[in-house]
C-alpha positions in Angstrom: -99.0 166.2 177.7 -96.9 163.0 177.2 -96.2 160.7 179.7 -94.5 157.7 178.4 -91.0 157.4 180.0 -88.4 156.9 177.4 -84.3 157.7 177.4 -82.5 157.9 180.8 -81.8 160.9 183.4 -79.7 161.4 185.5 -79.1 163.1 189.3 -76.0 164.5 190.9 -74.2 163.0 187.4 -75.3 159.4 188.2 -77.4 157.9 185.2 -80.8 156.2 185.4 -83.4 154.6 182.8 -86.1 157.1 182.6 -88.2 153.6 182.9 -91.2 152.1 184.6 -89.3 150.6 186.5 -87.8 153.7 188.9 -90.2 156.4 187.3 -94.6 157.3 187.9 -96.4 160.2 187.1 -97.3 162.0 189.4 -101.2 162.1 190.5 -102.8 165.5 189.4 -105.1 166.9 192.6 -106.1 170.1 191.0 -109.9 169.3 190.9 -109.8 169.0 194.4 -108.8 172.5 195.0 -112.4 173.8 195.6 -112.6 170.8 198.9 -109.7 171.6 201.5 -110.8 168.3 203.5 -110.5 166.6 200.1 -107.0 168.2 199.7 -105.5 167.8 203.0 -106.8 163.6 203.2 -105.2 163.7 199.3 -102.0 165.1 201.1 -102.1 163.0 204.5 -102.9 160.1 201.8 -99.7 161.1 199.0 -97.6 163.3 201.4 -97.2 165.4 198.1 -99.8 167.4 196.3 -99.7 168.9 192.8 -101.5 171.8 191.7 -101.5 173.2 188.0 -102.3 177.1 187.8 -101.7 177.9 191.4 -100.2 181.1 190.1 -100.4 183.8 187.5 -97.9 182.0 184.5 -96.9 185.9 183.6 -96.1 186.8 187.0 -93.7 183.4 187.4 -92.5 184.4 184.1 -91.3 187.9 184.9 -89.8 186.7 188.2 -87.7 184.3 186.4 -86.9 186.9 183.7 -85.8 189.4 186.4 -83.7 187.1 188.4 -82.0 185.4 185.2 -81.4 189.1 184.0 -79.7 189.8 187.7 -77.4 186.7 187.1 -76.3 187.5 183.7 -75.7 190.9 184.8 -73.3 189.7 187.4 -70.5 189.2 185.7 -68.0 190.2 187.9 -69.2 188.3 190.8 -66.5 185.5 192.4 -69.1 184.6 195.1 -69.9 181.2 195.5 -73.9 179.9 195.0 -76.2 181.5 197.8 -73.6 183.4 199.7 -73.4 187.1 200.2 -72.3 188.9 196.7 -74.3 186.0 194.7 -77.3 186.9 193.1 -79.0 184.1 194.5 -78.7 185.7 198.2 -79.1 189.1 196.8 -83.0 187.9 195.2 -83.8 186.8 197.8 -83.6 189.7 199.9 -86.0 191.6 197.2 -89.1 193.3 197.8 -89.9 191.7 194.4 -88.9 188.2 196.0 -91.4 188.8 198.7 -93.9 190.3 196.4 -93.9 187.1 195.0 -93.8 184.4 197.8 -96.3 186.4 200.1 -99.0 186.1 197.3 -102.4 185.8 198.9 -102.8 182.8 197.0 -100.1 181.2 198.9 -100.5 182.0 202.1 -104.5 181.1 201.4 -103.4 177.7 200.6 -101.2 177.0 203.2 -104.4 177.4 205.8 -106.9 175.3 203.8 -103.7 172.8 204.1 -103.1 173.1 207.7 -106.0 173.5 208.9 -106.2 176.8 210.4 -104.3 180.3 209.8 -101.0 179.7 209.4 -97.2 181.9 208.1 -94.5 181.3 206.0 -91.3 180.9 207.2 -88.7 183.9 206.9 -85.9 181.7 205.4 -87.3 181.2 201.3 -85.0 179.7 199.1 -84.3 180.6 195.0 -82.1 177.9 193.6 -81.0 177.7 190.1 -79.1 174.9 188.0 -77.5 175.4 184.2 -77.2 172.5 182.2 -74.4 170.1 182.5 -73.4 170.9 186.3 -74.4 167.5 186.8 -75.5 168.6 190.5 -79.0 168.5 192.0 -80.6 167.7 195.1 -79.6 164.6 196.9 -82.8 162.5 198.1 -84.2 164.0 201.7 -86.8 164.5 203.6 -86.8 168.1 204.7 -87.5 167.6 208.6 -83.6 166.8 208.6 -83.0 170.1 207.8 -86.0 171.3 210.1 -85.7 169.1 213.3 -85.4 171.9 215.6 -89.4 172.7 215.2 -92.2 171.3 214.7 -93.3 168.7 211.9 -97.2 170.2 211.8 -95.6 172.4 208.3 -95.7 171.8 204.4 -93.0 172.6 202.0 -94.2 174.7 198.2 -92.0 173.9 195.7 -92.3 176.4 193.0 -91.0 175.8 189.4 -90.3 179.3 188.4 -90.8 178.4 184.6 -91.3 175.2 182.9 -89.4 172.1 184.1 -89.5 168.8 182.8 -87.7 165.8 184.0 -85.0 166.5 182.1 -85.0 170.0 182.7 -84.5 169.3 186.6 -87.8 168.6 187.7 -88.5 167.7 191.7 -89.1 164.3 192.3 -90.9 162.6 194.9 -90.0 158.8 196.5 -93.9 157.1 196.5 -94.9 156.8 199.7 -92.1 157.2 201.5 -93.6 159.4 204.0 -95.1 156.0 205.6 -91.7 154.4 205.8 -89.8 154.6 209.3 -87.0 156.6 209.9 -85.1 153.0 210.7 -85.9 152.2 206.9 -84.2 155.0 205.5 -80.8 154.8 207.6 -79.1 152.0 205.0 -79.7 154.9 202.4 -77.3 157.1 203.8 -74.4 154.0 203.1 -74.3 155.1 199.7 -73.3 159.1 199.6 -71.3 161.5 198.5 -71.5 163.2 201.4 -70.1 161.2 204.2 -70.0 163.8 206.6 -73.6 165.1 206.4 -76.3 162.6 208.0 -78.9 165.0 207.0 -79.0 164.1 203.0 -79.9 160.2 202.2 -78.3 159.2 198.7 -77.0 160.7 195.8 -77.6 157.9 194.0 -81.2 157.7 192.6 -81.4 154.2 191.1 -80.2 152.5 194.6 -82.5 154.5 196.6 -85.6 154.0 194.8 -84.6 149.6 194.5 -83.5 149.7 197.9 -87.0 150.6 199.3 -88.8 149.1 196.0 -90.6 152.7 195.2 -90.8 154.4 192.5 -89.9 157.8 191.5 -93.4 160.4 190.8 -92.6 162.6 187.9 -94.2 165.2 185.9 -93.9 168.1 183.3 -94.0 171.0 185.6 -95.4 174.4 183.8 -95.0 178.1 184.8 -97.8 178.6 187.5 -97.6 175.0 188.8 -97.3 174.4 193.0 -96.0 171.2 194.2 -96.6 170.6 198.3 -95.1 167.9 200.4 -95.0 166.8 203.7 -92.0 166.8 206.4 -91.2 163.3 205.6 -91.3 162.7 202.1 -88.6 161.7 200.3 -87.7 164.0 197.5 -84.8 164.8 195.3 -84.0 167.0 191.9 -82.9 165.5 188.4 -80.2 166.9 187.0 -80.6 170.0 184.6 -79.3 168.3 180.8 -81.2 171.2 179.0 -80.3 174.5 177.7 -82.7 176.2 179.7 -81.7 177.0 183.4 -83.6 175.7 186.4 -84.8 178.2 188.7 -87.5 176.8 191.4 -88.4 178.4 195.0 -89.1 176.8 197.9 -91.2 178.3 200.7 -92.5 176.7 204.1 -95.6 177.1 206.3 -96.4 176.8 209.5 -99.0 176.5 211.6 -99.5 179.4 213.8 -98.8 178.8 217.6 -96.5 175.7 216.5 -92.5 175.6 217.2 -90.4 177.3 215.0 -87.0 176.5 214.2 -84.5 178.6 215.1 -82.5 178.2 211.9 -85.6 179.2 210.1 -86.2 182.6 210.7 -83.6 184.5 208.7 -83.0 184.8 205.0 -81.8 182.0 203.2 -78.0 181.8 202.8 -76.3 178.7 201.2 -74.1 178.9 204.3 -76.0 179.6 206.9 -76.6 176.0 208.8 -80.0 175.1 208.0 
């Protein structure tokens, strides 16, 4: 697999050099898969894990094919991304959706991670980016979205089908879980969204000079899990490929530990969370 960074990227339509200077691989942890106190000091250590062959490629494969088929099928649908009469909210609701995000291997996982036996929060979430939209996830740390419960959780991100940077591949902030919340407040001076405090930046670049991080990358592959902590900064790249970007994202939670609220429902694009 290559891993030189050459070329630029770009996120929410702002352009960045795909350099050393804003962009690291990623750190590989999938030898210590067969050590869960090896995997959760890696996490506590990273705040992100990434695991290659989590899951059945074939099985990923046909889930993507099946939803992709749903979408091009759906040609009379006005209904905005995520709402009811998209798709998107429609897949989610599947017993095929479940099928897939209740896999034992998942859920098996998510203990070793937290310790003890643990669930997966109701609310799952399918999203999906064509190329050119020039709109991806803004850098966050999910326990903005979550603050209602509590913080002893991890977040799967699932590329449902290869992904690579330029593909719209997740990115994580390095070591940003480690930096106070009072050290990411100037990010939210430079948004789009002036009226949301829950997203940081839009704009890649600024974020990852302001705080003198870099960027964790990788080629993502059908079957691939990537896991990250409350607090960890993450964002998307923008999709500039011809293939479409479908990824999940599921959360556990320790069993016995608060739940929030907003988080035990279906996922809806407009539901609050």
């Amino acid at each position: 697999m290559k891993t030189d960074l050459t070329g630029a990227v770009s996120s929410n339509g702002i352009e960045l050099p795909f350099s050393a200077e804003l962009f690291e691989p990623m750190r590989d942890s999938t030898a210590l898969c067969g050590d869960p106190a090896a995997l959760r000091g890696r996490l506590r250590a990273d705040g992100y894990l990434l695991l290659r062959g989590v899951l059945d490629p074939a099985a990923v494969l046909r889930l993507r094919k099946s939803y992709l088929d749903s979408w091009a099928a759906d040609t009379s649908s006005q209904s905005a991304y995520g709402v009811a009469g998209h798709p998107a909210y429609n897949f989610v609701r599947s017993a095929e959706f479940a099928d897939f995000v209740d896999q034992p291997a998942l859920a098996d996982l998510a203990a070793k991670l937290l310790g003890g036996p643990a669930h997966r929060l109701p609310r799952a979430i399918l999203r999906h980016f064509t190329g050119g939209t020039r709109q991806s996830s803004r850098a966050h740390t999910d326990f903005a979205y979550m603050d209602q419960g509590s913080e002893d959780l991890i977040t799967m991100w699932i590329p449902v089908g290869n992904c690579t940077p330029q593909g719209g591949g997740l990115v994580y902030l390095d070591g940003s879980h480690d930096v106070e919340p009072d050290g990411l407040t100037a990010l939210r001076s430079v948004t789009d969204r002036p009226d949301d405090p829950r997203p940081l930046s839009h704009d890649l670049g600024w974020v990852a000079r302001s705080l003198g991080r870099r960027w964790l990358w990788t080629h993502y592959r059908a079957g691939d899990v990537a896991i990250h902590t409350p607090h960890l900064v993450h964002a998307a790249l923008d999709t500039n490929t011809p293939t479409a970007r479908v990824s999940a994202d599921i959360r556990f939670l320790r069993n016995g530990a608060r739940v929030d609220p907003r988080w035990t429902h279906p996922w809806s694009a407009v539901d609050g969370a």
